[in-house]
C-alpha positions as CSV (number, residue, x, y, z in Angstrom):
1,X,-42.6,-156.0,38.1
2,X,-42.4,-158.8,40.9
3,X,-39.6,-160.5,41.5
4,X,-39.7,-164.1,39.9
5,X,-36.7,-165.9,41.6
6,X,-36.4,-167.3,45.1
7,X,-33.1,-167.5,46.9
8,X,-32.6,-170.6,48.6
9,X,-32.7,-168.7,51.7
10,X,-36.4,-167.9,51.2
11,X,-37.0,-171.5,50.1
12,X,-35.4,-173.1,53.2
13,X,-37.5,-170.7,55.4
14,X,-40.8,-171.0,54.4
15,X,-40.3,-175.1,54.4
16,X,-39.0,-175.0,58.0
17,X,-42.0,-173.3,59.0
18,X,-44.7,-174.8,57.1
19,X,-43.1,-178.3,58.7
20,X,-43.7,-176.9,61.9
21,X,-47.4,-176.5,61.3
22,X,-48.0,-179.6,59.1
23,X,-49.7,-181.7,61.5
24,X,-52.3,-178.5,62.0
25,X,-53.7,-177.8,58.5
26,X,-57.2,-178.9,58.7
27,X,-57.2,-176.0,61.9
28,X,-54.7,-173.4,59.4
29,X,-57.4,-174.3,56.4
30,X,-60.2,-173.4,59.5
31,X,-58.9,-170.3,60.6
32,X,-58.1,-169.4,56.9
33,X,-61.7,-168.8,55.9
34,X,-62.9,-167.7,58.8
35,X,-60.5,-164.5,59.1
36,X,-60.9,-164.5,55.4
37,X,-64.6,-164.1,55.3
38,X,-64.8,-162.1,58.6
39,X,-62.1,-159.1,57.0
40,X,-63.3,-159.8,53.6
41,X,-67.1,-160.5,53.6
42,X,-67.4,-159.7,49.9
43,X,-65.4,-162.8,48.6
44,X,-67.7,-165.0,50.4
45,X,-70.0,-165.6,47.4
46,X,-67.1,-166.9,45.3
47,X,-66.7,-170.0,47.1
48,X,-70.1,-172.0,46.2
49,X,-68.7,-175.2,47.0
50,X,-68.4,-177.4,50.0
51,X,-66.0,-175.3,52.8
52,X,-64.7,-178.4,54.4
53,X,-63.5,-179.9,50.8
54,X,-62.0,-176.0,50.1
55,X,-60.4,-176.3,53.4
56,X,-58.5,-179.2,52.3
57,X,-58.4,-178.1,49.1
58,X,-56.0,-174.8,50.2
59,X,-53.6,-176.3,52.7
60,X,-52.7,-179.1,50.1
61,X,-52.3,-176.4,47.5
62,X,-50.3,-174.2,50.0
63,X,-48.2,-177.5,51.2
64,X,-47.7,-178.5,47.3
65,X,-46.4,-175.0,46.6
66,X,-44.6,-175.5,49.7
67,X,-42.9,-178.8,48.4
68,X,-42.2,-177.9,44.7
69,X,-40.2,-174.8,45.9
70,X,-37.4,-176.9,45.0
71,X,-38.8,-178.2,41.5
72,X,-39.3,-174.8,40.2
73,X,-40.6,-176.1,36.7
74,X,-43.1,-178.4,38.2
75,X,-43.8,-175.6,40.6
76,X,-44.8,-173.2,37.7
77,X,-47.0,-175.7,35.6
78,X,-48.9,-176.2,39.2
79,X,-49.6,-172.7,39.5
80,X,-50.3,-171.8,35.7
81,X,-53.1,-175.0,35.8
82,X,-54.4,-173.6,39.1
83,X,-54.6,-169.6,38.1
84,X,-56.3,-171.8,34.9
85,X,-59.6,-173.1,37.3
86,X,-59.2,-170.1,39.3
87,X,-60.3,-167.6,36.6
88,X,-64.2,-170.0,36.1
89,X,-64.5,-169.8,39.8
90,X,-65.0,-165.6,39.1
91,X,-61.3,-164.6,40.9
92,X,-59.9,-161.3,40.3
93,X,-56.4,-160.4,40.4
94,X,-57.0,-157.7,43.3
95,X,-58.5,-161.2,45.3
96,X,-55.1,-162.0,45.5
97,X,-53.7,-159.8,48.1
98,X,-56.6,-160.3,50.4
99,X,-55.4,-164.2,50.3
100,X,-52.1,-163.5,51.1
101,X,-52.0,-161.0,53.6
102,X,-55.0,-164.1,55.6
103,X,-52.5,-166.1,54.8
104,X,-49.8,-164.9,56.8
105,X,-51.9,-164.0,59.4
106,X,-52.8,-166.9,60.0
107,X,-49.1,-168.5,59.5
108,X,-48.4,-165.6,62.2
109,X,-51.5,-166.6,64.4
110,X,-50.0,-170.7,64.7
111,X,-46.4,-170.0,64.7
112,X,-46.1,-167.0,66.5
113,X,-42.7,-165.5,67.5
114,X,-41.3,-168.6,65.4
115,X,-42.5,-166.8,62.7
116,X,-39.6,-164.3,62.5
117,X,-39.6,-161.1,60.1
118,X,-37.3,-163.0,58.1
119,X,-39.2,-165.7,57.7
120,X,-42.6,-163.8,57.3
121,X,-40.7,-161.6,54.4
122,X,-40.0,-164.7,52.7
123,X,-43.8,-166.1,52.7
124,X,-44.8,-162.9,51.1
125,X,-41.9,-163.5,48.7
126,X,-43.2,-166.6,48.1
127,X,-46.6,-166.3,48.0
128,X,-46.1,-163.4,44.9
129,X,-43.7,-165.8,43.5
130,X,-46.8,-167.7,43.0
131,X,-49.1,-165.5,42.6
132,X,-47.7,-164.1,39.1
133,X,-47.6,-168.2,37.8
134,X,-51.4,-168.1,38.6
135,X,-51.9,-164.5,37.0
136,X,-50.3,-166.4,33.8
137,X,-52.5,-169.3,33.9
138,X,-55.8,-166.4,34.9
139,X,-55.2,-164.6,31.1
């Protein structure tokens, strides 16, 4: 079973560092897909829509999850609505390790040694924090 409460600790660490990339989305939503598509050709097909708009799309959703860390309920309805639209778009709960795991690298590829094993173990605490919201929302 994973873990379904943050510790303030957590919280405060990924919002540090997500401030310290803010002004470099559009390039984190960039490098995203590419090392996304380049380790994980297969997933490719699922995204049929425009990849700039999905660019945008993922770093507000990432920054949203990123700012509701604090309003846990709101946080959760987010999540459950977006695990919801994720399940037409043909996602798979095995996807979602593939996402996370780009995800950090990429959060470790713009922050570098800034991105401290404390703080990396508290984005992957995060991001399954959110991931089982979505699961919910997928069934």
């Amino acid at each position: 079973m994973v873990r379904q409460v943050l510790n303030s600790e957590e919280i405060q660490l990924v919002q540090q560092s997500w401030s310290k990339v803010e002004d470099r989305q559009h390039l984190i939503g960039e490098a995203f897909y590419h090392l996304l598509f380049e380790t994980y050709p297969s997933l490719k097909p699922l995204f049929r829509s425009d990849m700039e708009k999905q660019k945008k799309l993922l770093v507000n959703m990432v920054d949203k999850g990123v700012k509701l860390l604090s309003d846990t309920d709101k946080l959760e309805i987010a999540l459950y609505n977006l695990g919801k639209r994720h399940r037409k778009y043909g996602v798979k709960e095995e996807h979602f390790p593939y996402v996370g795991e780009t995800l950090l690298k990429v959060l470790k590829q713009f922050l570098g040694d800034e991105l401290d094993e404390k703080s990396l173990n508290a984005w992957e605490a995060i991001y399954q924090y959110w991931v089982v919201f979505m699961l919910d929302g997928m069934k």
